[in-house]
C-alpha positions as CSV (number, residue, x, y, z in Angstrom):
1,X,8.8,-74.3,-23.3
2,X,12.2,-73.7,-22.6
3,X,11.8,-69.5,-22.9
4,X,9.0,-69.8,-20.2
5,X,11.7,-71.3,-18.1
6,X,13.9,-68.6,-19.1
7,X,11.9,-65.5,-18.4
8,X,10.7,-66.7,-15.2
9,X,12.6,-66.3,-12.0
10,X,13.0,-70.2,-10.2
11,X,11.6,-70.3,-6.7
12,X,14.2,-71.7,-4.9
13,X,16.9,-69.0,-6.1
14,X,14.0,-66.1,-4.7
15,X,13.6,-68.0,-1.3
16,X,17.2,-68.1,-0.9
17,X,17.7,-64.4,-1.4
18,X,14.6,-64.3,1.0
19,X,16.6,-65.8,3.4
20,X,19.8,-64.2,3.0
21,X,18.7,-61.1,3.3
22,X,16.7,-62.1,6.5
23,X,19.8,-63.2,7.5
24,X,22.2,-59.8,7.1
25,X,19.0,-57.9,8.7
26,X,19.1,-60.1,11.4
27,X,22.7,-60.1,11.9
28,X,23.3,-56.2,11.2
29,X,20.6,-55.4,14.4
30,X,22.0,-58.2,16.5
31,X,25.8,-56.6,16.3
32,X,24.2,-53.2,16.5
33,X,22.4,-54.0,19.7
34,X,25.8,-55.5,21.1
35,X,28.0,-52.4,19.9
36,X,25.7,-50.2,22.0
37,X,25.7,-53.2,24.9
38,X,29.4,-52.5,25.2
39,X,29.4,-48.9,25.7
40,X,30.1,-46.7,28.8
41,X,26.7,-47.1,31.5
42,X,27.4,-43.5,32.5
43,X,29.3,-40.8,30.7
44,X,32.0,-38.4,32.3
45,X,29.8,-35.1,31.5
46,X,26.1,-36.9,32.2
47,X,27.8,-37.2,36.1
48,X,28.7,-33.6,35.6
49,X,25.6,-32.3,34.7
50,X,24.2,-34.4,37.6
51,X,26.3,-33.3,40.1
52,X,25.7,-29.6,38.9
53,X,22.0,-30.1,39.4
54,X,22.4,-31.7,42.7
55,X,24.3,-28.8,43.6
56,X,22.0,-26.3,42.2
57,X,18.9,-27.6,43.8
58,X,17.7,-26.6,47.0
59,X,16.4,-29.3,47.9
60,X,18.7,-32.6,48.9
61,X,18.3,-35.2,45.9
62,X,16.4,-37.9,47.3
63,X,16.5,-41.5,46.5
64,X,15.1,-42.2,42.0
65,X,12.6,-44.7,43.6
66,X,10.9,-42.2,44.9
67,X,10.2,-39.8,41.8
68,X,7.1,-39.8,39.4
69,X,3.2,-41.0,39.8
70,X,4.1,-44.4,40.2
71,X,3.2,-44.7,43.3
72,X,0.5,-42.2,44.0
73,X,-3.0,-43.9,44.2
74,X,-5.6,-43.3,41.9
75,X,-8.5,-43.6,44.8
76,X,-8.4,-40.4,46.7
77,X,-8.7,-40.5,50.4
């Protein structure tokens, strides 16, 4: 009886590494997501470009609200 014992792996000792390595997963994305938290909003040569484009454009830059489909209507008139 003792070899069965043996050769098989105990439960507890597989749950445990079940958890553990929930844990570091957990952990690892969590710090991940907070390095990128911490990092510049805007960088120096995305306001560049910006400016660049505003420049190039003929037309004025108007206010981001106002870009896209989101607020055309889907009924026509």
């Amino acid at each position: 009886m003792k070899q069965n014992d043996e050769k098989e792996p105990n439960v507890w000792l597989t749950a445990m590494k079940l958890v553990i390595g929930a844990v570091v997963i957990i952990t690892g994305v969590g710090f991940a997501l907070w390095m990128a938290a911490q990092g510049p909003v805007n960088s120096p040569a995305q306001d560049q470009a910006q400016q660049e484009v505003w420049k190039q454009s003929p037309k004025p830059p108007t206010d981001s609200s106002s870009w896209g489909i989101s607020k055309d209507s889907p009924v026509r008139r």
